[in-house]
N, C-alpha and C positions, 0 to 999 in steps of 0.2 A: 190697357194699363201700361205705364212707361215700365220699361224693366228694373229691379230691385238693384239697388248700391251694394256693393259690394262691404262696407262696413255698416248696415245694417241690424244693429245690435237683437236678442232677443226682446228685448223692453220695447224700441223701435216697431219691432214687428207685427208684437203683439197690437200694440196702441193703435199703429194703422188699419186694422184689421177690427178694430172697435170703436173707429172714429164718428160712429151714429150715436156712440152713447153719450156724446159731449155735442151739447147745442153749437151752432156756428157754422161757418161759409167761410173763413181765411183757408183751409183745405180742404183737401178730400182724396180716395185713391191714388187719382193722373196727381194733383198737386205732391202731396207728402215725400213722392218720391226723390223730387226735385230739389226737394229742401234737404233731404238728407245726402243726394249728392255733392251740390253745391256747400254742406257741411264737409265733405268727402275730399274735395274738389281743397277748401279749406285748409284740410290738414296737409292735404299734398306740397301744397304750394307754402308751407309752414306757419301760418295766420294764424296769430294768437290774440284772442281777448273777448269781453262779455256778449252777451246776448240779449236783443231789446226788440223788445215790441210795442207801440202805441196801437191801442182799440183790442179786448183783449175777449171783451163777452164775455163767455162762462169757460174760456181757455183752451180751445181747439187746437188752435197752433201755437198757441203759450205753452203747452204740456207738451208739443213736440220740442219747443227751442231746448225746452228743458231738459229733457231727454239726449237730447244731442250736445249739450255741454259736458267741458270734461271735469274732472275733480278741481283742478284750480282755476275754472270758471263761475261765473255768477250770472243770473240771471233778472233782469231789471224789466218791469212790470208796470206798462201807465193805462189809466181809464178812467174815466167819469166815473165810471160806478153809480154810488148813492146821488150824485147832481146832475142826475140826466133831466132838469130843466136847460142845460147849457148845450143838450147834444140836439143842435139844432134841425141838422138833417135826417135824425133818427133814421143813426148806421149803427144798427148793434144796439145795443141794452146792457152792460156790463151786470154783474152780478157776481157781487164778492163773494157771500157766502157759499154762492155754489160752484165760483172757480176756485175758492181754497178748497172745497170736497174735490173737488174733480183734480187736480195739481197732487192733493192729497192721497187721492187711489190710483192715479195713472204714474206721477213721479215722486213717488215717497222722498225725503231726504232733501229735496231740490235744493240752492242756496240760491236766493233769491231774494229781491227787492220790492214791492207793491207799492206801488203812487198813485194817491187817488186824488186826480187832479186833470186841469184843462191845460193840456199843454199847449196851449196859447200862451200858458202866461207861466210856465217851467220855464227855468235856464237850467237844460240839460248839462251845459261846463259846472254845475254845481251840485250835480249828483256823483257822488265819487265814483260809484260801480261804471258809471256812462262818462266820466273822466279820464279812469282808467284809462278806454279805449273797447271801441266797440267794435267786434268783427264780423256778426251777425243782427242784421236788423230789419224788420219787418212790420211796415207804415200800412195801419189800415183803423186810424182813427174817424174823425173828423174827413166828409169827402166833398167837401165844396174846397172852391180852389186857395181864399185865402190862408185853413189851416192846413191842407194837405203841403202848401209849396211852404207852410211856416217850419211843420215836419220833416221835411225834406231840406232844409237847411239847417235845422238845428241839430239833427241827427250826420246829419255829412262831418258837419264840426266834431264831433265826439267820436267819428271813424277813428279806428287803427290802421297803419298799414295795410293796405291789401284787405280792408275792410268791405262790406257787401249792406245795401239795401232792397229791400225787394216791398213794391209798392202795391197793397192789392188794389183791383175794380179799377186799374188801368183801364180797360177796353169794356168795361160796363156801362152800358148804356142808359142807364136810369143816376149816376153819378158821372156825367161830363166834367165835375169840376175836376177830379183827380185827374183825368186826361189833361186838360189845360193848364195843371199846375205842373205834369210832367216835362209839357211839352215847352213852357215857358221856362222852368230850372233850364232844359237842357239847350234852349235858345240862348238862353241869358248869362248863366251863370258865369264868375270869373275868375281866373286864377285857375286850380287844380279840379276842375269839375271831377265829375262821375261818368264813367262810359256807359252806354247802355253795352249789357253782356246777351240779354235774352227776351225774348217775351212770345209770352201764348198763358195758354191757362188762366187767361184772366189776367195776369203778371206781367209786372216789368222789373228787370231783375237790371241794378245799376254796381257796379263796382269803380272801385279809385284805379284809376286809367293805368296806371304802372302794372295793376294785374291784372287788367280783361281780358287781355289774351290769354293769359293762364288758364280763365274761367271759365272761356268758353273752349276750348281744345278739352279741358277733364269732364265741361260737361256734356260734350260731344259726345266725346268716346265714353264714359259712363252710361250713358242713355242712349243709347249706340240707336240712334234715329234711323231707320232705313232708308229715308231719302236726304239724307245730309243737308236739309233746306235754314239756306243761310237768308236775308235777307239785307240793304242796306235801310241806315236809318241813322238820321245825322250824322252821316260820313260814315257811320263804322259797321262794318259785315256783324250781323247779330244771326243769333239761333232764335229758329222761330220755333215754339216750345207744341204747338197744336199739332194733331194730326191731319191730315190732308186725303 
C-alpha cells in the first residue's frame, strides 16, 4: 500500500478504510491514496476550483472527491443512471438511489450537483459548477474510444488553472478504447494540451502543462516511491504509479 498524504483528514481515513462497503472499481487502497495526494499536491501548488466526475456507479470515488473538497468547493456529478439502455459498453451500472444513500452516510452535507445524463450530448461550458472551473476531475464514463476522447475534451475545456484529469481503465485490457482515445488526445490535441503527470494503477493521470512539473515533484516526494521510477512518454519523464 502507497504511504498515507499527509492531509489526510479523519473523514478520509475512515472512508478508505471501508471502501468494500460501496460497490465499484474507480478505487481501492493503492488507488485512494493517490487521489488524496494529488488533492495534496493541489493545495500546494495553490489550485482552486470544483470537482467532477463522469461514470459514477453507486459513488466509490464520487464520495472520495467529495470528501476531499473544501468548504467553497462543489462537487458535480454525471451518469446514466436510470437510461442505462444508452450504456453501451456496460461499464458500470449507475444507481442513484443507492449513491444518494452512500454520498449520504460516507459525506454528509456534500454540496453537489447530480446530472443524469449521456455526456455525449452535455455542453459542460453550460453547467455552471463545471464553468466555474474545474480543478479535479475523474473520466471513467463511457470506455469506447468515441465518448472517452468526447470526455476528455469536453472536460479539458472546463479545467482551471493548474487543473488535473485522471482517466481510469487506461491500461485495462478488456476496454482498449480508453487507451486509444488517450493516446490519440495526446497525438492530436492543439493548442494548450494536457501533459501526462503519472500512470500505474490502472490510471493516467493528465494535468495543464504549466503545472506538471509541480505534480509530479509533490507527488513524488509525497509517495516517497523507493525506486524513484520515472518513465518517458510523449516526450515527458512521467511517474510510473505501480510497484515493481
Amino acid at each position: 500500500m502507497h504511504p498515507k498524504p499527509t492531509d489526510m483528514t479523519p473523514a478520509i481515513e475512515r472512508y478508505i478504510q471501508n471502501l468494500s462497503q460501496v460497490d465499484g472499481w474507480g478505487i481501492n487502497d493503492d488507488v485512494a491514496p493517490i487521489f488524496v495526494a494529488l488533492n495534496e499536491a493541489q493545495d500546494s501548488l495553490s489550485v482552486r476550483g470544483n470537482l467532477f466526475e463522469i461514470g459514477v456507479h453507486e459513488g466509490r470515488t464520487a464520495i472520495l472527491l467529495a470528501l476531499m473538497a473544501k468548504a467553497e468547493e462543489s462537487c458535480v456529478f454525471l451518469d446514466l443512471f436510470d437510461q442505462q439502455e444508452q450504456n453501451l459498453d456496460q461499464s458500470g451500472r449507475g444507481n442513484l438511489e443507492v449513491f444518494l444513500k452512500n454520498l449520504h452516510r460516507w459525506a454528509p452535507g456534500t454540496v453537489s450537483e447530480i446530472i443524469a445524463g449521456n455526456s455525449m450530448k452535455q455542453d459542460f461550458r453550460q453547467v455552471e459548477k463545471l464553468k466555474a472551473g474545474v480543478r479535479f476531475a475523474h473520466i471513467d464514463g463511457g470506455h469506447y474510444r468515441e465518448v472517452a476522447l468526447n470526455d476528455l475534451y469536453k472536460t479539458e475545456a472546463v479545467l482551471c488553472p493548474g487543473g488535473l484529469i485522471i482517466v481510469d481503465d487506461f491500461l485495462h485490457s478488456g476496454f482498449l478504447g480508453v487507451n486509444e482515445a488517450c493516446n490519440y488526445y495526446l497525438r492530436e490535441a492543439q493548442g494548450e494540451r494536457l501533459s501526462p503527470v503519472a500512470s500505474g494503477e490502472n490510471k493516467l493521470v493528465l494535468a495543464s502543462r504549466s503545472h506538471a512539473d509541480g505534480y509530479r515533484a509533490k507527488l513524488g516526494a509525497t509517495l516517497k516511491y523507493p525506486r524513484g521510477k520515472t518513465l518517458e512518454f510523449y516526450g515527458e519523464q512521467i511517474l510510473c504509479l505501480d510497484g515493481h
